[in-house]
Structures are given as C-alpha cells and as structure tokens.
N, C-alpha and C positions, 0 to 999 in steps of 0.2 A: 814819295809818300804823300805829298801835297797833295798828289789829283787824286789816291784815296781814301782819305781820311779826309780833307778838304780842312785840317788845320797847319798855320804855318807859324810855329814857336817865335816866339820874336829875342832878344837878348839884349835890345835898352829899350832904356821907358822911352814911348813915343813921344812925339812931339804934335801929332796932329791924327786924325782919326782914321781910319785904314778904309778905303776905296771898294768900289765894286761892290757894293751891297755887303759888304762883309763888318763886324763890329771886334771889337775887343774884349776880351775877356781873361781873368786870371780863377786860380783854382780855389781850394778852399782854404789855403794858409792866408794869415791876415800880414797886408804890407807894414814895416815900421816906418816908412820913411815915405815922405809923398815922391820922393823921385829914387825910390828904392830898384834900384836892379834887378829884372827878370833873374831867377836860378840862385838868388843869396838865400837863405835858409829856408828852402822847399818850396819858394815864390816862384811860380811860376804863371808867364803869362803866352797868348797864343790872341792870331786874329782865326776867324770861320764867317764861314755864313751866315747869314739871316737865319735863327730857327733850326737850325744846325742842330742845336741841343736842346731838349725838352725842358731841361730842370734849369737851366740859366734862370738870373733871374740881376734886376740890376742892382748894380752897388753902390755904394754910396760911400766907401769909405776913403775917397781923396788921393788916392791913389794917381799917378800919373796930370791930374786938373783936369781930366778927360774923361764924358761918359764912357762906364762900361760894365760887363757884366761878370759874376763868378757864380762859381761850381760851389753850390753850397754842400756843408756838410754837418752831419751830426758832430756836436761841439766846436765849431767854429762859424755858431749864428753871430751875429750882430759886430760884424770886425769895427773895431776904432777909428774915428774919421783920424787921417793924417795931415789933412790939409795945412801947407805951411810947415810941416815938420821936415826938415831937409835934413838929409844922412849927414853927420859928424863928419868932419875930417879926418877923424880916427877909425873910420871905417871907410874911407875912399878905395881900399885896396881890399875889399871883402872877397872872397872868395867864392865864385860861382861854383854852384854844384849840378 
C-alpha cells in the first residue's frame, strides 16, 4: 500500500522528523495532548511526500514539538496549541482505534 498511495500511518508520536523528503502530517481531528497517540479518538497521523497533498497546510497546534502538517476540515479550523499538555496518567492505557 505504501508504494501506492505513498503514505505510511505511523502508531507513536515521533521523536524526530521523517527522512527522504517526506514530512508529517495528521488529519483534521484536533490532538488533546502534545504527546497524544496516533489512533486515540480519530487522531490520526501518517508521514508522505513533499506536496503529496494539495490541501496540507501547516499546523501549529503543538502536537508531537515537531513541524508538521494537517488535513484541514470544515469545523475543525484553528485546533488548540497543546504545547506542554502531556496525557494524564489516567489515560496512559487509551485505546487506539
């Protein structure tokens, strides 16, 4: 599926920016938590190419401490910075979906 579609889902937040000309992006749900896990409540994140996608655009909402871009959507403009907001210990065990 990778070679065509040219995206590769990721399942933890990164640690450093994804190689090969390729960038980071998540979709239009907003993260709660700066080091919130790909797949906890419809967050979902993926690396692609450069340009890949038309509509990308970048974010700024603190997510991961790392540039990167999302999938905007009608009603989910302007997501919350999280910077510094680290998931509770009452959610350590969230449930990926």
């Amino acid at each position: 599926m990778f070679e065509r579609t040219g995206l590769c889902y990721i399942k933890n937040v990164p640690q450093q920016l994804p190689k090969g000309g390729r960038v980071l992006v998540h979709n239009c749900v907003h993260a709660e938590w700066q080091d919130q896990n790909p797949g906890v409540n419809g967050f979902h994140c993926w690396t692609t190419r450069t340009g890949r996608h038309s509509n990308m655009e970048p974010c700024d909402c603190g997510w991961s401490g790392l540039p990167h871009y999302r999938i905007p959507s009608e009603g989910y403009e302007n997501p919350p910075n999280v910077t510094g907001r680290i998931r509770p210990a009452d959610h350590a065990n969230d449930v990926i979906r």
